[in-house]
C-alpha positions in Angstrom: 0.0 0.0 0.0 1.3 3.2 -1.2 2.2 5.0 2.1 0.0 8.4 1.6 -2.8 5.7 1.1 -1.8 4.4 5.2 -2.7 8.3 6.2 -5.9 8.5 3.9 -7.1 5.4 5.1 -6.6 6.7 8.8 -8.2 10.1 8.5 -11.1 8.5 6.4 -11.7 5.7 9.2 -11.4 9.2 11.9 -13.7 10.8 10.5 -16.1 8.2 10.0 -15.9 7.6 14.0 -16.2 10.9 14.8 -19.3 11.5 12.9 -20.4 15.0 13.0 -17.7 16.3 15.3 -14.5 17.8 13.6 -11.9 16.3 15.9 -7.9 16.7 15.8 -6.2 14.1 14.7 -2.1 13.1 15.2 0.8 15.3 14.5 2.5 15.0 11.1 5.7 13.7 13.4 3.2 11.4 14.9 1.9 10.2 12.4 5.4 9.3 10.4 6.4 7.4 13.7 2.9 5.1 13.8 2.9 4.1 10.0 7.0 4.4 9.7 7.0 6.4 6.9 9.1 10.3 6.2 7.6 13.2 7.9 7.9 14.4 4.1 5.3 12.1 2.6 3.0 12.6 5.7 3.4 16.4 4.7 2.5 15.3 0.7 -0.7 13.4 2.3 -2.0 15.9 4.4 -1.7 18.5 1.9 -3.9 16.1 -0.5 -6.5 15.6 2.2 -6.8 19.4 2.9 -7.0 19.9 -0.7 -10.0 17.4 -1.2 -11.9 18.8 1.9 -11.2 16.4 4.4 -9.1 17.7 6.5 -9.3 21.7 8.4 -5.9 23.4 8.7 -5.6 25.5 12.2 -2.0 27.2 12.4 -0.4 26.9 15.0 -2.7 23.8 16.5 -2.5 21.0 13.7 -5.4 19.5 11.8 -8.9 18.9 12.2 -11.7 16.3 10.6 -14.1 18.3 8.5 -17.6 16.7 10.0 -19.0 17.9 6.6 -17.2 14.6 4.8 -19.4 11.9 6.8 -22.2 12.7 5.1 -19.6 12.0 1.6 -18.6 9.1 2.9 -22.0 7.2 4.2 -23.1 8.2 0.7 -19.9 6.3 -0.7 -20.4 3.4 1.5 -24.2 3.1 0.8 -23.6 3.1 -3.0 -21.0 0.6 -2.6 -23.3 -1.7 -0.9 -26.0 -1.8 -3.5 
């Protein structure tokens, strides 16, 4: 698995838990030391997410879940089940 896929996977399956709450999630030097990857490519990731909506910048504090992207997501899973 392609290692900005590891940190996709992990906000999607936040955000999905944190249902309509925007919650913060890991650091980007947290997260390179739980998946074992380059702070670099957890940098390239998050940048990705933010730019797709899933994810809130806050400088000086880290990121955030946008709640908005549940509702994106139940819809995905619900087609995927028919």
């Amino acid at each position: 698995m392609r290692e900005t896929l590891k940190i996709r996977h992990y906000v999607v399956g936040v955000i999905y838990h944190a249902g309509e709450r925007s919650v913060q999630i890991m650091s980007s030097r947290d997260l390179a030391k739980y998946f074992n990857i380059a702070r670099s490519t957890v940098s390239i990731a998050l940048k990705e997410l933010v730019d797709q909506g899933y994810l809130i910048p806050v400088k000086g504090k880290g990121y955030f879940t946008n709640p908005r992207k549940i509702i994106c997501l139940l819809y995905t899973s619900d087609a995927a089940d028919d």
